[in-house]
N, C-alpha and C positions, 0 to 999 in steps of 0.2 A: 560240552564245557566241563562237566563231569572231571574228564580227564585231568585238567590242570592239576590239582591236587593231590592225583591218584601217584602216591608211591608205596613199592613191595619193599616190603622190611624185614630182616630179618633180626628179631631178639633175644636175645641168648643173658640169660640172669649169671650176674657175678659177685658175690660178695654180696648181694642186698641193692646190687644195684644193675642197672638193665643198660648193657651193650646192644646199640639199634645201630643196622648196617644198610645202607640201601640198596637191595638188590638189583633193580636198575641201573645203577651206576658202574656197579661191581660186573654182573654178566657184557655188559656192553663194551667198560674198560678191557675185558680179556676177550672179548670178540676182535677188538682194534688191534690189539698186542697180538693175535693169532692170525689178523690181515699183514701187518708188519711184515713179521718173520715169512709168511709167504709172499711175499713181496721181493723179501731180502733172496729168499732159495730162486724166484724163479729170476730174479735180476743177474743171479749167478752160475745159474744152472747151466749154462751154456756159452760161455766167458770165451773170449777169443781176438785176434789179432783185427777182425775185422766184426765188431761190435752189431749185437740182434737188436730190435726195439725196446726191449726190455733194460737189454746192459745200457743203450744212448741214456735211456731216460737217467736211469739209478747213476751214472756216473755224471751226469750232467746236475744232477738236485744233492748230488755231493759235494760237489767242485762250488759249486755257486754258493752252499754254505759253510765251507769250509773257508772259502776266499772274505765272507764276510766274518767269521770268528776272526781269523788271520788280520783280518784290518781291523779288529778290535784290541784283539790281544797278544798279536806276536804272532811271529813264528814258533818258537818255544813252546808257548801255552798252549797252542791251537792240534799243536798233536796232540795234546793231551784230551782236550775240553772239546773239540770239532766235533768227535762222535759222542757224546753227550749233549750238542745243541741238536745234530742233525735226529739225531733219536727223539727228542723233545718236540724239535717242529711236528715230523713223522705223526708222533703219537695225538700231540692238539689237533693236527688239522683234518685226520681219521674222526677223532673224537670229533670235531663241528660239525662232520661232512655224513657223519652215518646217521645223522638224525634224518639227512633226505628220504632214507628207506622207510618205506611204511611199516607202520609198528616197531619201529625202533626208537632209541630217545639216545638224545649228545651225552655223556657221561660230565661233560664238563657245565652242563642244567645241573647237574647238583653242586654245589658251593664247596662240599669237600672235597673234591677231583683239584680245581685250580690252586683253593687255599694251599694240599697239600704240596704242588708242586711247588708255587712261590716260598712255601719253607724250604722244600730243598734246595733251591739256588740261591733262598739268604743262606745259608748253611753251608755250600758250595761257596758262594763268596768271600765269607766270612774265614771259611778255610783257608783260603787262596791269599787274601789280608793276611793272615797269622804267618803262613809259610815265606813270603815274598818280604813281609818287613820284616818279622821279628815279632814276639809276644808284648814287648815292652813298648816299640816305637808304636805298633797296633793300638794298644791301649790306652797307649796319650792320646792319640786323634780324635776322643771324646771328650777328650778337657779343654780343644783348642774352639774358639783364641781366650774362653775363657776357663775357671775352674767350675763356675757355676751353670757353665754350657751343657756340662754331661747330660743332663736329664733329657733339655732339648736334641741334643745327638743321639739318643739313645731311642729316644723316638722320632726322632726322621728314621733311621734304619729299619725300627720295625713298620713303619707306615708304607715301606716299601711295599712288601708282603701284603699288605692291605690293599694297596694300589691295585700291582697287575692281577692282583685275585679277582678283585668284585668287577675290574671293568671287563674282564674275559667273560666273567659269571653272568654279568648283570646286559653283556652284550648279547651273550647265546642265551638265554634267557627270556630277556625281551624280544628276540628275533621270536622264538616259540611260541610266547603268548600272543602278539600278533598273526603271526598264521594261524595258529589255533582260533583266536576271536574271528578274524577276517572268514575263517572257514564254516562256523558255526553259523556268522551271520549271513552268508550266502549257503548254507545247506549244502555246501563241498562240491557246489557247481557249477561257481563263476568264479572261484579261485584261481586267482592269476597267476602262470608260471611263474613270472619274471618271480614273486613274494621266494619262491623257494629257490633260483637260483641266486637271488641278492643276499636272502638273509641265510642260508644255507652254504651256499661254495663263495660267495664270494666274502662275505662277513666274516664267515669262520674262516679261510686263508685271513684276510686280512687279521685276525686276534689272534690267530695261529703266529702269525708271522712278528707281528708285534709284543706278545708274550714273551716267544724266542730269543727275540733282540733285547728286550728291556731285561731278561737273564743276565744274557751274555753283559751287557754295558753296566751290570752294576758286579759283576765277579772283574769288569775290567777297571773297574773306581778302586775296585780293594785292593788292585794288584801294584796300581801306582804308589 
C-alpha cells in the first residue's frame, strides 16, 4: 500500500521558489508519445494498393474519427482539427492503457496530464469562437441574455476544463486505487483478471474516448 503515495519528483529552485515536476508522469508521457510515432512509422512502412494489418488497422481508427469530427464540425473544420482529435484520442487511450504494464503508471493518475489538456482545447475552442464569429460578436455571447450574466458565463466556460479534467483524473485514478487495495488485500493472488481488464482497457477507452468527444463538441459550440 506504500505505493499509493509514492511519487519521483523532480525540484529544481527558481527565484525562491521550488518548481516540482512529476517524474512519473513526465517519463511515461514520452514513453506513449514514442509508442505513437512507432505506431505511425510501422502503420506506414509499407503502404500499398492492397493494404498489411498494420495499414487496415491505422486507416480504419482514422476514418472512424475523422468521420465523427466531420459530423461535429464540417467538412471544413475537420481537415483542420481531425488530426488533432485523432492524436488526442491516440495519446489518452496509450496513457490509460500503459498502466496494464507492470511497473508502470497511467500518466493521466496524475491531475496535471488531463488538467493540462482540457486547457488546451478551451484554448483550441476559444480560438475557433474568435476566428469563425468575429472578436466583437464573440464577446457579446457573455452578456447574453443579460448584461449581468457575464460572470455566470464566464464561469460555465471555465468549469468546462474542470469537468473533463477530474472526471478522466478521478476515473483512472479510482480504477488504480481499487486494484491496488483489491491486490494488497488478497496478497496479489486472487486478483481477478476481469479488475484490470475493466478498469484498465476498458475504462480508460471509454475516458479516452469520451474526453476526445467532449473536445471536439465544445470547439463545435464556439464555432456556431
Amino acid at each position: 500500500m506504500e505505493e499509493l503515495g509514492k511519487v519521483y519528483q523532480l525540484i529544481i529552485p527558481l527565484s525562491g521558489h521550488d518548481m516540482v515536476f512529476n517524474l512519473n508522469a513526465i517519463v511515461y508521457s514520452w514513453i506513449v508519445m514514442l509508442l505513437i510515432l512507432l505506431l505511425g512509422v510501422f502503420s506506414t512502412k509499407n503502404r500499398g494498393v492492397i493494404p498489411g494489418t498494420m495499414q487496415v488497422v491505422g486507416e480504419l481508427f482514422v476514418s472512424k474519427l475523422y468521420d465523427l469530427t466531420e459530423d461535429a464540425l464540417g467538412r471544413q473544420m475537420a481537415k483542420t482539427y481531425a488530426p488533432l482529435v485523432c492524436a488526442l484520442f491516440m495519446f489518452l487511450v496509450l496513457c490509460n492503457w500503459i498502466g496494464i504494464i507492470p511497473y508502470m503508471e497511467e500518466p493521466t493518475k496524475d491531475l496535471n496530464t488531463p488538467l493540462s489538456l482540457g486547457v488546451m482545447g478551451f484554448f483550441i475552442a476559444h480560438y475557433v469562437g474568435i476566428k469563425t464569429k468575429g472578436f466583437k460578436a464573440y464577446i457579446s455571447e457573455y452578456f447574453q441574455p443579460f448584461f449581468i450574466m457575464m460572470p455566470l458565463n464566464l464561469i460555465g466556460e471555465l468549469a468546462k476544463i474542470v469537468s473533463i479534467s477530474f472526471r478522466l483524473f478521478g476515473n483512472i485514478m479510482g480504477g488504480a486505487i481499487i486494484i491496488l487495495v483489491v491486490s494488497y488485500l488478497t496478497y496479489s493472488v486472487l486478483l481477478p483478471p476481469f479488475l484490470y481488464a475493466f478498469f484498465g482497457l476498458f475504462v480508460g477507452a471509454i475516458q479516452a474516448f469520451v474526453f476526445t468527444m467532449l473536445t471536439v463538441v465544445y470547439i463545435s459550440v464556439q464555432a456556431k
